[in-house]
C-alpha positions, 0 to 999 in steps of 0.5 A: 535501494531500500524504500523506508517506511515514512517514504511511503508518506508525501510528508514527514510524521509531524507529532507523536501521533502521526509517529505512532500511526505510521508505526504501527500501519505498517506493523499491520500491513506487513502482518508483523501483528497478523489478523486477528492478534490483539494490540498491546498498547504498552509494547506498542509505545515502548518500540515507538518511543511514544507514550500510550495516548499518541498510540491510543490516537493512532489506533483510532485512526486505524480503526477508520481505516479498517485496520484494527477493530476494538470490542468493548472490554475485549480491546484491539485486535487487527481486523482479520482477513477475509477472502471475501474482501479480496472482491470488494477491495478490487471492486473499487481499486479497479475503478480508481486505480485506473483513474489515478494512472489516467490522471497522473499521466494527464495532470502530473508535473514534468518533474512528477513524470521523470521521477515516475521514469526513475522509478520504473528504472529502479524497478527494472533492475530489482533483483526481486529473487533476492527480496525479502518480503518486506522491502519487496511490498515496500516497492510495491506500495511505493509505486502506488503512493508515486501515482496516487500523489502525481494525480494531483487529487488529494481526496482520490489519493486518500482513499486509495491508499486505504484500500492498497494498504489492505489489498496489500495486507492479503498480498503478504498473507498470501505471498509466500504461495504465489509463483508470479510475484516477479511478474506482478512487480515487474508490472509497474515499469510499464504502467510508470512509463506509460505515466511518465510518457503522458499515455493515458489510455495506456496507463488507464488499461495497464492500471486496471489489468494489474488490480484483476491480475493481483485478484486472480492470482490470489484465488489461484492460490487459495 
C-alpha cells in the first residue's frame, strides 16, 4: 500500500493554492528541491497545472514554515539544513510528540483508535527493504498526521507537522547513510498500539524515545 501525497492531509486541497503548496511541501521535504536550490516558479507552475500566483501564495506559506527563504532580488531558495537544527527541532517535537500520543490515546475516538490499530498493521507487515525511499517517509509522515489528528487538538496538530515536515527533511538528507532505518519505522506499530489500546503512559514514553532515538541516530551518522 502506497501512501499519496494529498493523504498526509486531514482535507483535500480546495484551491489552487492549497494545490500548489501541497506540491511543492512535498518536493521539498523529500528533497526533490534539495537545500539551498533555488525555486523556479515557472517550472513549478507548469508540474502543478497551476498558475504562477496560486505558487507565488504557496511559497509564502512556505516561507512561515521554514521551508523556502526569499532574498530580495536573489529569489527563493529552500532553506538549507543545517545540522544544529536537529536539536532545536528535537527540542520541541520531544516535548510535544509525546504530548499528541498521550492525548491520542486519551481523547481519540473508538474509531480513531481501530484505524491507528490498522496502521500499525500495515506497518508491520511493510517490506521496508524493498521501499523506495519516498514512499517509506510517506509511511512515516503518515503515522505522525494519524496521531497529530486523533489528539483532537488542531493548534497542536499545526505546529507538529511543522517541525516533522523538517525533521523529516534531515531524515532524507541523511537517509541513505542510516543503518536502522528498519528499526526507526518498526517503531511505530508500538507506539500506534499502544494509542489504540488507551495506554497513555506507554504512548507518552514510546512517543519520546522515538524522537531521541531519530536524533541519535543522525549524529551517529554525521
Amino acid at each position: 500500500m502506497t501512501v499519496a501525497p494529498l493523504a498526509l492531509d486531514p482535507s483535500p486541497a480546495t484551491s489552487l493554492a492549497d494545490k500548489a503548496y501541497v506540491g511543492i511541501r512535498d518536493r521539498l521535504i523529500m528533497l526533490d528541491i534539495r537545500p539551498g536550490d533555488p525555486i523556479d516558479d515557472d517550472g513549478l507552475a507548469e508540474d502543478l497545472g497551476v498558475g504562477r500566483t496560486p505558487v507565488r501564495e504557496a511559497l509564502k506559506r512556505l516561507e512561515g514554515d521554514r521551508l523556502v527563504v526569499s532574498y530580495p532580488r536573489r529569489g527563493t531558495f529552500a532553506t538549507g539544513v543545517d545540522i544544529s537544527d536537529l536539536a532545536h527541532i528535537s527540542e520541541i517535537r520531544a516535548q510535544l510528540e509525546p504530548l499528541a500520543a498521550r492525548r491520542a490515546a486519551e481523547r481519540a475516538v473508538r474509531t480513531a483508535h481501530t484505524e491507528l490499530d490498522e496502521l500499525a498493521s500495515h506497518i508491520q507487515h511493510l517490506d521496508v527493504a524493498r521501499l523506495d525511499r519516498t514512499e517509506l517517509m510517506r509511511w512515516d509522515l503518515a503515522v505522525h498526521r494519524a496521531i497529530y489528528r486523533a489528539a483532537g487538538n488542531p493548534h497542536l496538530e499545526d505546529v507538529l507537522i511543522r517541525y516533522d515536515n523538517l525533521a523529516t527533511r534531515i531524515f532524507c538528507l541523511f537517509l541513505e547513510r542510516l543503518p536502522t532505518v528498519d528499526e526507526h519505522v518498526g517503531e511505530h506499530v508500538a507506539l500506534l498500539r499502544a494509542i489504540a489500546a488507551g495506554d497513555a503512559g506507554r504512548a507518552d514514553d514510546l512517543a519520546r524515545e522515538h524522537v531521541l532515538g531519530f536524533e541519535r541516530a543522525i549524529r551517529a551518522v554525521v
